[in-house]
C-alpha positions as CSV (number, residue, x, y, z in Angstrom):
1,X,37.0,15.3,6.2
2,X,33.7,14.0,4.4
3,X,32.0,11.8,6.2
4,X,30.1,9.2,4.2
5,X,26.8,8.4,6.1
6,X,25.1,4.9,4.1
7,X,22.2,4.0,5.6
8,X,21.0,0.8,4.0
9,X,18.2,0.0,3.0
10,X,18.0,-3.4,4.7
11,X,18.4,-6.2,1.9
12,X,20.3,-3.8,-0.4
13,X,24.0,-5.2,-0.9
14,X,24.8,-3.2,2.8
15,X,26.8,-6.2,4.2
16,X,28.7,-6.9,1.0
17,X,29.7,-3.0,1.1
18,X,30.7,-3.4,4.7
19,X,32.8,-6.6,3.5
20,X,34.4,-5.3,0.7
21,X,35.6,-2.1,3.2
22,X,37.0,-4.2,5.5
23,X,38.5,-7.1,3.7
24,X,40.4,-4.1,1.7
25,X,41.1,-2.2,4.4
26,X,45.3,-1.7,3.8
27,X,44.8,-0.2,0.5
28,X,41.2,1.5,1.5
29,X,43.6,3.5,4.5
30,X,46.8,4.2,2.5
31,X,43.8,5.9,-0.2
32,X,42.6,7.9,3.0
33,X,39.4,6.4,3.6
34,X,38.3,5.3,6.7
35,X,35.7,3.2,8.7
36,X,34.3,2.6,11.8
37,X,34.1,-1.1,12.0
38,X,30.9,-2.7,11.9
39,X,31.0,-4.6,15.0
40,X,31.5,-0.9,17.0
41,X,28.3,0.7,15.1
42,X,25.0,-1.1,17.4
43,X,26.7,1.2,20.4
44,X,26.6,4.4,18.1
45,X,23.6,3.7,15.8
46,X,21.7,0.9,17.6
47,X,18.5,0.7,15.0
48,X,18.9,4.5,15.6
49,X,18.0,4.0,19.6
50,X,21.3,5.3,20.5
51,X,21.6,8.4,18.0
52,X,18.5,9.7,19.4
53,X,19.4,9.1,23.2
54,X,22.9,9.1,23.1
55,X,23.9,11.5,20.0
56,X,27.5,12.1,21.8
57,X,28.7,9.0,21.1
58,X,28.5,8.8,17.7
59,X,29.7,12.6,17.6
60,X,32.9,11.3,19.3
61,X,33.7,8.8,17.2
62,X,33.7,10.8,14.3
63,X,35.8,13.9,15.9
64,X,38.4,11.1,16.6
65,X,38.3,9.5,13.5
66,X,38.8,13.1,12.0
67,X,41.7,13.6,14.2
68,X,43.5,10.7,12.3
69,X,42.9,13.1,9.1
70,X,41.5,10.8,6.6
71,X,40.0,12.1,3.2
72,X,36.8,9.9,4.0
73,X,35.0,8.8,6.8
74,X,32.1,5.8,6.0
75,X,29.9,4.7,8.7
76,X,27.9,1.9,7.2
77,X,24.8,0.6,9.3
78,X,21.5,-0.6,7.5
79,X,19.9,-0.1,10.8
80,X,20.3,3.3,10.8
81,X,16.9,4.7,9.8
82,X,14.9,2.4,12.5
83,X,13.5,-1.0,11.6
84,X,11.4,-1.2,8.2
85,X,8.8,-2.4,9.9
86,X,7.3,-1.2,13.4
87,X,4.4,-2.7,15.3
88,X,1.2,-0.8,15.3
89,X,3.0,1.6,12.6
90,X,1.5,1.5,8.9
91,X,4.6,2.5,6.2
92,X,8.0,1.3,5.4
93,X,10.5,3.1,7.7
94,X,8.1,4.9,9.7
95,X,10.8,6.6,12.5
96,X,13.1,7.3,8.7
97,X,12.3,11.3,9.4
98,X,13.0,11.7,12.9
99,X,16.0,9.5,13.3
100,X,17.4,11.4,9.7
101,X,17.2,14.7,11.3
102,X,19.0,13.1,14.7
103,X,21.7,11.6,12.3
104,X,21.9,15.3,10.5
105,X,22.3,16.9,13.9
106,X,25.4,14.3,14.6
107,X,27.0,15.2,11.4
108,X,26.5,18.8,11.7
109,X,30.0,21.1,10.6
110,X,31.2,18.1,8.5
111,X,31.2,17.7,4.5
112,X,28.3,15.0,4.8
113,X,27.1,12.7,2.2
114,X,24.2,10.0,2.6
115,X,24.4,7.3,0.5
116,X,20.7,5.2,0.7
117,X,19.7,2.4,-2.0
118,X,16.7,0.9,-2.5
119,X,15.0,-2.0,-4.1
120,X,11.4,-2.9,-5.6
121,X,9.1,-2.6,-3.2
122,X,7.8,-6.7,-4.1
123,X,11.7,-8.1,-3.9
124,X,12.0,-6.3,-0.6
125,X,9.3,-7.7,1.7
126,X,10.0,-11.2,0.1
127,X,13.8,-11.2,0.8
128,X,13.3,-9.1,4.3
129,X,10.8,-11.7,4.9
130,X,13.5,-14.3,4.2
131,X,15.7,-12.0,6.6
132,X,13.1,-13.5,9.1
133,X,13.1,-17.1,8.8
134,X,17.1,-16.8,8.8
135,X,16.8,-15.0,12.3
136,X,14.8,-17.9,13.7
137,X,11.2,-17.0,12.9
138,X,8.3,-20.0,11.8
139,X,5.9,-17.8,10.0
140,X,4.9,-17.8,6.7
141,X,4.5,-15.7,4.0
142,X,0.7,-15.2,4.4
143,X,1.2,-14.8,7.8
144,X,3.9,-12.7,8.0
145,X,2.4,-10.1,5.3
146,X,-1.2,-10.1,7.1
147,X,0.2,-8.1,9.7
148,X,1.5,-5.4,6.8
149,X,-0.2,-2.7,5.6
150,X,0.7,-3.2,2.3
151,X,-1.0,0.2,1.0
152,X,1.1,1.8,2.8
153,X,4.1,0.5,1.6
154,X,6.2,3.2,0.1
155,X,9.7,4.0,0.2
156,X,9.0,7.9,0.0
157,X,8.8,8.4,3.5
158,X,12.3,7.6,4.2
159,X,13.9,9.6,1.3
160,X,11.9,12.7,1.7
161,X,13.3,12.2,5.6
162,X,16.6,12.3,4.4
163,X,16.0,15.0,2.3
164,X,14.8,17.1,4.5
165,X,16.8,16.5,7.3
166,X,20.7,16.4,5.0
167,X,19.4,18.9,1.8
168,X,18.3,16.6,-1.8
169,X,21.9,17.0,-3.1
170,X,23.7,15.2,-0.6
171,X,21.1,12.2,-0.6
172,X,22.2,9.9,-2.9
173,X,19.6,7.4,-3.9
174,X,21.0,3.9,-5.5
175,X,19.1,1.2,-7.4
176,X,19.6,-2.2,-6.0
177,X,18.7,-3.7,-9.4
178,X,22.3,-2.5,-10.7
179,X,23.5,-6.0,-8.7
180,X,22.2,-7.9,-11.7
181,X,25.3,-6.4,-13.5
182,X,27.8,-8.3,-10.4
183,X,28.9,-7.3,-7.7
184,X,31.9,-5.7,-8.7
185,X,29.6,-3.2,-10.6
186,X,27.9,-2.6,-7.5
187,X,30.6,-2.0,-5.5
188,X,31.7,0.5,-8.0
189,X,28.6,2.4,-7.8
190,X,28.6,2.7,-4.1
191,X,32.1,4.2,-4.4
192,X,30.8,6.9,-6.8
193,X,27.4,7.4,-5.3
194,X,30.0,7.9,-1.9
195,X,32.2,10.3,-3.7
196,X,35.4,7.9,-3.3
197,X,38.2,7.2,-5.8
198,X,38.2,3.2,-5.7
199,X,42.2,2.5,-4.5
200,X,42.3,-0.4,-6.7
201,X,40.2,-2.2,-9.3
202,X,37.1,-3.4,-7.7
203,X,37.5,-7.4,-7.7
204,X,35.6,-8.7,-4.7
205,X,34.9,-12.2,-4.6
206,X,33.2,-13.2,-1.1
207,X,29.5,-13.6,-1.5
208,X,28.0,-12.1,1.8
209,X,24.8,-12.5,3.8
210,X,23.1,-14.7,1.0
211,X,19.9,-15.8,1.0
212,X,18.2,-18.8,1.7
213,X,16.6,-21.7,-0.8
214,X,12.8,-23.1,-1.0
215,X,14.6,-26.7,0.3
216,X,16.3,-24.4,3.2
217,X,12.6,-22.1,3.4
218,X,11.1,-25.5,3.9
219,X,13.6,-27.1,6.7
220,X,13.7,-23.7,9.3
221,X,9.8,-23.4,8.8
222,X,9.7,-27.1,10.3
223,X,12.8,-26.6,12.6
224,X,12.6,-22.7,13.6
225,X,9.4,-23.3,16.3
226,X,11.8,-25.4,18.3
227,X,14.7,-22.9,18.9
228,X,14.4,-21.8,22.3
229,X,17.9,-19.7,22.5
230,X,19.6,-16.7,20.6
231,X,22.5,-19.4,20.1
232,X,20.5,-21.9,18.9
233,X,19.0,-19.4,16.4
234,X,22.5,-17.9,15.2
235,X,24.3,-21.9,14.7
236,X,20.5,-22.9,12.8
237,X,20.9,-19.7,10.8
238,X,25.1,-20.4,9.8
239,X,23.9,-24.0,9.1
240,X,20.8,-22.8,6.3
241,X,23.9,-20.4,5.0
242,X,26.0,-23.2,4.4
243,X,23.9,-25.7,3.3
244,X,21.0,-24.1,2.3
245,X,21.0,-20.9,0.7
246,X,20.9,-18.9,-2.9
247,X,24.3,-20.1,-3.8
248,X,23.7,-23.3,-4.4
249,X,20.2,-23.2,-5.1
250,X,17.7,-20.7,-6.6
251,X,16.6,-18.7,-3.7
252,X,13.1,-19.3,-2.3
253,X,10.2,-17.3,-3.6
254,X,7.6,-17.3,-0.9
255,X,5.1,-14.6,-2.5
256,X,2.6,-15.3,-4.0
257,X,2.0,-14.3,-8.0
258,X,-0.9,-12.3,-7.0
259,X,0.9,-10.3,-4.0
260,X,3.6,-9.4,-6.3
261,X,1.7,-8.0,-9.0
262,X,0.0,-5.8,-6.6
263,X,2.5,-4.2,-5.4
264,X,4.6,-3.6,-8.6
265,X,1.7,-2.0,-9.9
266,X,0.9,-0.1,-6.8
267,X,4.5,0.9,-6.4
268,X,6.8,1.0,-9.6
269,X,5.8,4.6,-11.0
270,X,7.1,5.9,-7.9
271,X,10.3,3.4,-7.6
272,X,11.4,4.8,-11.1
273,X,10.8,8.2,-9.7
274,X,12.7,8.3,-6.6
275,X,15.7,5.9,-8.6
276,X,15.3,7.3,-12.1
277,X,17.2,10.1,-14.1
278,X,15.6,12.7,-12.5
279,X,16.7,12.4,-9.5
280,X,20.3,11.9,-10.7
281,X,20.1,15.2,-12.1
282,X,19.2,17.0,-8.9
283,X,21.9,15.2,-7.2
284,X,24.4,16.2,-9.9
285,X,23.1,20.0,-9.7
C-alpha cells in the first residue's frame, strides 16, 4: 500500500482536495484509494502535537487502513508540519524539520509519498492573514505583520525538512498558482503529484473554504472584538462565508503595495527554485 502523506501548506487548495476526496468517495474506493476522514485527523496529527507525543496512533490507523488492502492511502492535514507561524519563532514553519522526521518515522516500512504545495510568499501571509479575521481575530494588517519577521520568511525550511526527513524524490512540491487554470486542473495535479490514476474525470464543482471580501474584511474588523465564545466565532465566520466572501466579491487585499513588493523581491528567485523545472526533474529521477 502507498500511503500518500499531503501536508498543506495552509492556504493552498488543502480543503478543496479533502472535499473533492470525500464527496467522491464511492468511485475513489472502488479505484482503491482510501482516506482517513478529515474530521478523525486532529487526534492523529493535531498541528503535529500528537505525532510527536503519540506517534502510535497515527501508526495504527494506517496498519488498519492497510489491512482493508487499498492501492492508496491519503492522509490529508495542512496542519501537519506545525503552525506557520509560532510565537517568539522567526521563519515560516519553524517545527517543519522536526515534526517531518516524526511523520517519516510513522510512515516507516510503507511506499511513502509527500505531497506539499506552496504559494508566493506575498499571497500567503495576506490570505493566512485573512485565515485570521475569519477565525474571529480584530487585527489588522499592520498589526498583524509587525509581529512577523518578514526576513525571515522563507519557505525553504519546511521543504529541506521534508527532504531530509522522506529522501528529495518522494517530496513532491506543487505550485499553488496552477489554481488560476480551475480547479479541476488543480485537482488533477494533486492526483499526479500523489501518484493516483483519477477514477473518473475530474469535474468538482463545490467552491470550498473561500475567502473573505474588503466589505466582509471591513464588517468582522468592527464585529470580531465582541465575540466572546468559540461558537460565536464559528456562526460569525459561516455568516462572512455566506455573505461576505471571494465568491461574490473580489477578495480583500489588506497588504499594502509596498509590503508586497518587498517580499516578491526578497522571495521569488527562491519560490521559482523550490517550484520550478528543476525540481521536477529530481523528483522524476
Amino acid at each position: 500500500m502507498k500511503v500518500v502523506f499531503h501536508v498543506g501548506a495552509h492556504k493552498t487548495g488543502s480543503s478543496l482536495v479533502q472535499t473533492y476526496l470525500r464527496r467522491s468517495a464511492r468511485r475513489r474506493v472502488a479505484s482503491g484509494t482510501a482516506v482517513i476522514p478529515r474530521h478523525h485527523v486532529p487526534e492523529l496529527i493535531g498541528w503535529g502535537n500528537a505525532v510527536l507525543r503519540h506517534p502510535d496512533r497515527l501508526r495504527r490507523r494506517i496498519e488498519a487502513e492497510a489491512r482493508r488492502r487499498p492501492a492508496v492511502l491519503v492522509v490529508s492535514d495542512e496542519c501537519s508540519l506545525g503552525r506557520p507561524f509560532e510565537q517568539g519563532v522567526p521563519g515560516l514553519y519553524p517545527l517543519a524539520p522536526e515534526l517531518a522526521a516524526a511523520l517519516a518515522c510513522v510512515g516507516e516500512g510503507f511506499d511513502v509519498r509527500v505531497v506539499m504545495y506552496l504559494r508566493p510568499i506575498a499571497g500567503f501571509v495576506e490570505s493566512y492573514y485573512l485565515q485570521t479575521i475569519q477565525e474571529g481575530a480584530a487585527h489588522t494588517f499592520d498589526e498583524w505583520f509587525a509581529g512577523i519577521d518578514a526576513a525571515s520568511l522563507s519557505w525553504s525550511t519546511a521543504v529541506h525538512g521534508l527532504d531530509a526527513a522522506f529522501g528529495r524524490p518522494t517530496v513532491m512540491i506543487g505550485d499553488f498558482r496552477e489554481f488560476e487554470s480551475g480547479q479541476n486542473h488543480f485537482l488533477r495535479r494533486f492526483l499526479e503529484r500523489a501518484g493516483i490514476t483519477p477514477w473518473t474525470a475530474v469535474r468538482h464543482r463545490h467552491q470550498s473554504n473561500p475567502s473573505i471580501s474588503q466589505a466582509g474584511l471591513n464588517l468582522a474588523l468592527e464585529r470580531n472584538a465582541l465575540l466572546t465564545t468559540a461558537e460565536e466565532r464559528r456562526a460569525s465566520r459561516r455568516y462572512l462565508q455566506d455573505r461576505y466572501s471571494s465568491l461574490h466579491s473580489p477578495r480583500a487585499r489588506p497588504m499594502p503595495p509596498h509590503v508586497r513588493m518587498e517580499l516578491d523581491s526578497m522571495t521569488a528567485a527562491e519560490y521559482e527554485r523550490l517550484t520550478g523545472p528543476e525540481r521536477a526533474r529530481d523528483n522524476a529521477r
